[in-house]
C-alpha positions in Angstrom: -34.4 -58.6 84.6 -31.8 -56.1 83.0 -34.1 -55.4 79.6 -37.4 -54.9 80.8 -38.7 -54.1 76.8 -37.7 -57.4 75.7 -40.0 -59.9 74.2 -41.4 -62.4 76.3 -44.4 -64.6 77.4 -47.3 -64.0 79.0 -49.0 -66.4 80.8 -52.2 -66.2 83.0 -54.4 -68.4 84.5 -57.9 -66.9 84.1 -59.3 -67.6 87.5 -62.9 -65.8 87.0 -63.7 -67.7 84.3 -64.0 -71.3 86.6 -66.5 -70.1 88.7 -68.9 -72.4 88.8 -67.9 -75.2 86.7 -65.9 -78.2 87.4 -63.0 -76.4 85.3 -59.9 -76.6 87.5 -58.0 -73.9 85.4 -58.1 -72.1 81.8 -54.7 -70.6 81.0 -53.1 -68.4 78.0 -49.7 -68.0 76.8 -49.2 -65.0 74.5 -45.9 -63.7 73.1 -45.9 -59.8 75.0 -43.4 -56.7 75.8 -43.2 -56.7 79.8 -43.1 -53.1 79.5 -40.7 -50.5 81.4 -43.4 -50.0 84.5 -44.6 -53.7 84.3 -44.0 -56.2 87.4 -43.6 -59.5 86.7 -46.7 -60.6 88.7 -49.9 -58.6 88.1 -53.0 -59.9 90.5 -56.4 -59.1 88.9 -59.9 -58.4 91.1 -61.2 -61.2 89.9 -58.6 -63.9 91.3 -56.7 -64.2 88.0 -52.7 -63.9 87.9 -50.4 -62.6 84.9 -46.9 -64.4 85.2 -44.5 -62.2 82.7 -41.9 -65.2 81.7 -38.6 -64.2 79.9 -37.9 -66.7 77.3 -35.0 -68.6 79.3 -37.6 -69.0 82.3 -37.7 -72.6 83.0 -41.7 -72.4 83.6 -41.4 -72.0 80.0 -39.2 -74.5 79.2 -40.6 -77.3 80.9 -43.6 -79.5 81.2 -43.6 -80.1 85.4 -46.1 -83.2 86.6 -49.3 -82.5 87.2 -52.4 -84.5 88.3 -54.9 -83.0 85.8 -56.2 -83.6 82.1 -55.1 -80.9 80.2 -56.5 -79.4 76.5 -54.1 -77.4 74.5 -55.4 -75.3 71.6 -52.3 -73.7 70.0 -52.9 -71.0 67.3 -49.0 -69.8 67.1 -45.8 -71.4 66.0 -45.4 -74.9 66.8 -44.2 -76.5 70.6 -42.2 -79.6 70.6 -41.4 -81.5 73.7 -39.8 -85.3 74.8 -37.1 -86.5 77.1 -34.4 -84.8 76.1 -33.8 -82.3 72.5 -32.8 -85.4 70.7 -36.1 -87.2 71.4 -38.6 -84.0 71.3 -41.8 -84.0 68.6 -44.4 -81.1 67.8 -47.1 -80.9 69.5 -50.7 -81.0 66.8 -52.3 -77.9 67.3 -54.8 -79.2 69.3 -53.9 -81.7 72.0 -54.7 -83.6 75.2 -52.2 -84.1 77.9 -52.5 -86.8 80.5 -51.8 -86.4 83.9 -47.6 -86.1 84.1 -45.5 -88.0 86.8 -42.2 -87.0 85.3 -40.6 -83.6 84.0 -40.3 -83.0 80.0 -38.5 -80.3 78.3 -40.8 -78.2 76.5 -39.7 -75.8 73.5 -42.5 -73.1 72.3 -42.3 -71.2 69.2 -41.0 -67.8 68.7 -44.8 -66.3 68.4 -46.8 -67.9 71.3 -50.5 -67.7 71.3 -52.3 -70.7 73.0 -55.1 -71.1 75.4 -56.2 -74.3 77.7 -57.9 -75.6 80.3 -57.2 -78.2 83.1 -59.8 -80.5 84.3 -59.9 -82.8 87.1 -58.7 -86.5 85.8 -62.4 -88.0 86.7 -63.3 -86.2 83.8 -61.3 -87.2 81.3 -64.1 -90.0 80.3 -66.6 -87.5 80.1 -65.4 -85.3 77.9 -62.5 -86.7 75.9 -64.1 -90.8 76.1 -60.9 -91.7 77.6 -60.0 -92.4 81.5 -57.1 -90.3 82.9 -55.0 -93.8 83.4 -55.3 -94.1 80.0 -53.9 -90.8 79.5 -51.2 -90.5 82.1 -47.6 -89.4 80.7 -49.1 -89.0 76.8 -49.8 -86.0 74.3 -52.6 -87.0 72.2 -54.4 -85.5 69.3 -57.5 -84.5 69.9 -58.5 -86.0 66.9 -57.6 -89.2 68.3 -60.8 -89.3 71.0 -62.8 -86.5 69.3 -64.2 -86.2 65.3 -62.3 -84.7 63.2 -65.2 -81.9 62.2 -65.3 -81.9 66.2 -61.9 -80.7 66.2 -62.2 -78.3 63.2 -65.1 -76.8 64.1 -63.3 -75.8 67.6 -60.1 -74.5 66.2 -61.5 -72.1 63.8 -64.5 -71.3 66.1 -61.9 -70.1 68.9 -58.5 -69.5 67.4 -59.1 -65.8 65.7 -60.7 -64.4 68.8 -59.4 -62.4 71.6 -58.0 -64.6 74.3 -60.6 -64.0 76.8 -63.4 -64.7 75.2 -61.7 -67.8 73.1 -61.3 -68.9 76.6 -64.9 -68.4 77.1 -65.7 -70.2 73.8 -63.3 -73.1 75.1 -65.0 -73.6 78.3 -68.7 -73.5 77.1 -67.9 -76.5 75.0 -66.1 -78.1 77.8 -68.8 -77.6 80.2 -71.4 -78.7 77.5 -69.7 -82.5 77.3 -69.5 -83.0 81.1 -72.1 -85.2 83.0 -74.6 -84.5 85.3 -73.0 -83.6 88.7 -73.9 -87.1 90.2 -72.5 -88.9 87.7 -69.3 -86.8 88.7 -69.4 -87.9 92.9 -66.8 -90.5 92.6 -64.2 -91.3 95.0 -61.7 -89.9 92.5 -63.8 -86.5 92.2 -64.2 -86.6 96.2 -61.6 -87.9 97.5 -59.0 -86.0 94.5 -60.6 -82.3 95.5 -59.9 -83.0 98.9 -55.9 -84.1 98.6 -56.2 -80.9 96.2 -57.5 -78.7 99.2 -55.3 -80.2 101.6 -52.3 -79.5 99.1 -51.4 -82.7 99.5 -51.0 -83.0 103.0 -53.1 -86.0 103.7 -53.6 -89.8 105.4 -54.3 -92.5 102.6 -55.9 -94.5 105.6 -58.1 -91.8 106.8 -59.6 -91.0 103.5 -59.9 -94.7 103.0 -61.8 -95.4 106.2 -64.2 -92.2 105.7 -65.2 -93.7 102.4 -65.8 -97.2 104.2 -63.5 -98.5 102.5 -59.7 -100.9 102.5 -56.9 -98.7 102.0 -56.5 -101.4 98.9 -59.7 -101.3 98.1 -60.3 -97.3 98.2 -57.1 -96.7 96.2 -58.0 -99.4 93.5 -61.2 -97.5 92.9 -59.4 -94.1 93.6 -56.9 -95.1 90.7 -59.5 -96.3 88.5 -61.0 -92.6 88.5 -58.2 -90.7 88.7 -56.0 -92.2 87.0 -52.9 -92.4 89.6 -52.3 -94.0 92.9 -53.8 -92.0 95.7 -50.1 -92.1 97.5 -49.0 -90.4 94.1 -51.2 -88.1 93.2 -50.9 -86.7 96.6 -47.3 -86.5 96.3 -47.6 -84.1 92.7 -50.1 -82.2 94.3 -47.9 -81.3 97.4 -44.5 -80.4 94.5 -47.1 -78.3 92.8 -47.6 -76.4 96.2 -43.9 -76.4 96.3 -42.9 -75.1 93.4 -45.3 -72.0 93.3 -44.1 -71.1 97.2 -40.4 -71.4 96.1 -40.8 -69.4 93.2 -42.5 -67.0 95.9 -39.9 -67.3 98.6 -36.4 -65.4 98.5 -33.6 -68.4 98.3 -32.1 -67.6 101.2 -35.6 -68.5 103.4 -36.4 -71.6 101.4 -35.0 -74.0 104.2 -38.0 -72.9 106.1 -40.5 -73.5 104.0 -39.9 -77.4 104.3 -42.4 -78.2 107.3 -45.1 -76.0 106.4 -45.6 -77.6 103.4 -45.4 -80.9 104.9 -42.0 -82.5 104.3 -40.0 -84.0 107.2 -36.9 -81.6 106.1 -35.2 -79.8 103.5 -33.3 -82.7 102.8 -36.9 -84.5 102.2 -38.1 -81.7 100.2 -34.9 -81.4 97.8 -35.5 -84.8 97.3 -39.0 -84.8 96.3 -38.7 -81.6 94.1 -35.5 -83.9 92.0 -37.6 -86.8 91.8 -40.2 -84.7 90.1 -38.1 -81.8 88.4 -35.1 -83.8 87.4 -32.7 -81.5 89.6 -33.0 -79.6 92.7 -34.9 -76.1 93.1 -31.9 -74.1 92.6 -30.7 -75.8 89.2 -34.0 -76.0 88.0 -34.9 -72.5 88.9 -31.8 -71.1 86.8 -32.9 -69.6 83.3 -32.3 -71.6 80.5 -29.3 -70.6 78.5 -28.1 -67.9 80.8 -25.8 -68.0 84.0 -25.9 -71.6 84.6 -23.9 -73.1 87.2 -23.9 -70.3 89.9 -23.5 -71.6 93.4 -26.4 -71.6 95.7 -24.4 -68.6 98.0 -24.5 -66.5 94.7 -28.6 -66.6 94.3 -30.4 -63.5 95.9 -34.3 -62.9 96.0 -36.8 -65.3 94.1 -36.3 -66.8 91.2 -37.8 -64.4 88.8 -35.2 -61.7 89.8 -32.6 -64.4 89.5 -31.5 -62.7 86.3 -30.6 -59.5 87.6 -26.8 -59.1 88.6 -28.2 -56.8 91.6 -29.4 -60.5 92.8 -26.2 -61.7 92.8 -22.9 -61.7 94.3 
């Protein structure tokens, strides 16, 4: 990046604060300076990452698909996001988002502040009285599943305080609405943590005989927890993977990265990520607004550093 003072976002998913609960990530955006000495990725002791985004970062720009049940508590200028410009609509301040299947452009206010946490879709009942299929592909108000003194009472409880400890805040109250941990040993808690630990790299027919079950059977009752397909769900858990090694990866090594992650071949992996994405890595990776259309010869280094001229021919 040529300005290294300019304006940007900070995001960073707050890995020491899941320990120990069923949380599967709490996350904060906040409008920052990257700073002359800053790096763009900043590892912390306790597991959590810092991600500095310049505003025409795609990772900003776009909503990707995910498997999870997200909360959003927003505090700074209003997001919008839809299909297409045309077609977006703000976001309440405090929202649920279902598990995604398909790409959506995403537009965040000039003064980002926000906070949320990811939960596996088997909880969605639990703590939002809706099931993840329900929820898949929507942006609902909490208002909509919660009380509206519910709601209240967690904005202005949270939204003034330092991020950290609003995160804190946000997953006390989380925690405090989940069940038992029996009532959480479903096949779509099991059978979802292990596609998640396998990254996606795993046999519908194995899982389904180790639970003693049909393959139709086991992803009838996989769907009605989770909310997706078992085939599915593994196949946005394995993009997920994807995307965070390409971003990762210099371009030039990223026909090698294919088999690894456990696609026949690049051609298979291109694929996938288009399917998902809406283009292939090296259009999608391109910032928003900047030097669009450069030629996959003319990329150097990651993506990040994609803005640089040094990274280009």
């Amino acid at each position: 990046m040529s300005d290294t003072s300019e304006l940007g976002v900070l995001y960073t998913e707050h890995a020491g604060l899941t320990a120990a609960t069923p949380i599967a990530s709490l996350w904060s955006y906040e409008t920052r300076s990257r700073g002359r000495d800053r790096r763009i990725i900043v590892s912390s002791w306790d597991g959590s990452h810092e991600y500095w985004l310049h505003r025409s970062d795609p990772l900003l720009n776009t909503i990707l698909p995910g498997t999870g049940v997200s909360l959003i508590v927003n505090s700074g200028d209003l997001w919008s996001a839809g299909r297409s410009f045309a077609t977006s609509a703000l976001l309440p301040r405090v929202c649920v988002v279902g598990p995604v299947t398909q790409a959506r452009i995403l537009q965040v206010g000039k003064s980002v502040r926000a906070v949320g946490a990811v939960l596996p879709p088997a909880l969605a009942r639990d703590v939002f009285g809706a099931p993840a299929s329900e929820l898949i592909d929507r942006i609902v108000p909490l208002q909509d599943l919660w009380t509206r003194d519910d709601v209240e009472r967690l904005f202005t409880s949270i939204s003034c305080l330092e991020i950290r400890r609003c995160l804190s805040a946000l997953k006390d109250q989380l925690v405090a609405r989940m069940g038992r941990p029996s009532d959480r040993d479903s096949i779509g808690q099991t059978a979802g943590r292990l596609i998640k630990l396998q990254e996606g790299r795993v046999s519908i027919d194995d899982m389904a005989r180790n639970h003693g079950l049909s393959r139709q059977e086991f992803a009838r009752r996989f769907r009605v927890a989770a909310g997706l397909p078992p085939k599915l769900f593994a196949r946005i858990t394995r993009f997920q993977k994807l995307v965070h090694v390409l971003l990762s990866t210099d371009v030039s090594d990223w026909a090698s990265v294919s088999p690894a992650i456990g696609y026949y071949d690049q051609a298979h992996m291109i694929n996938e990520f288009r399917a998902f994405a809406g283009s292939s890595p090296t259009v999608f990776f391109q910032p928003r607004g900047g030097d669009i259309g450069l030629a996959s010869s003319q990329l150097r280094g990651r993506p990040s550093e994609w803005l640089s001229p040094a990274h280009r021919d």
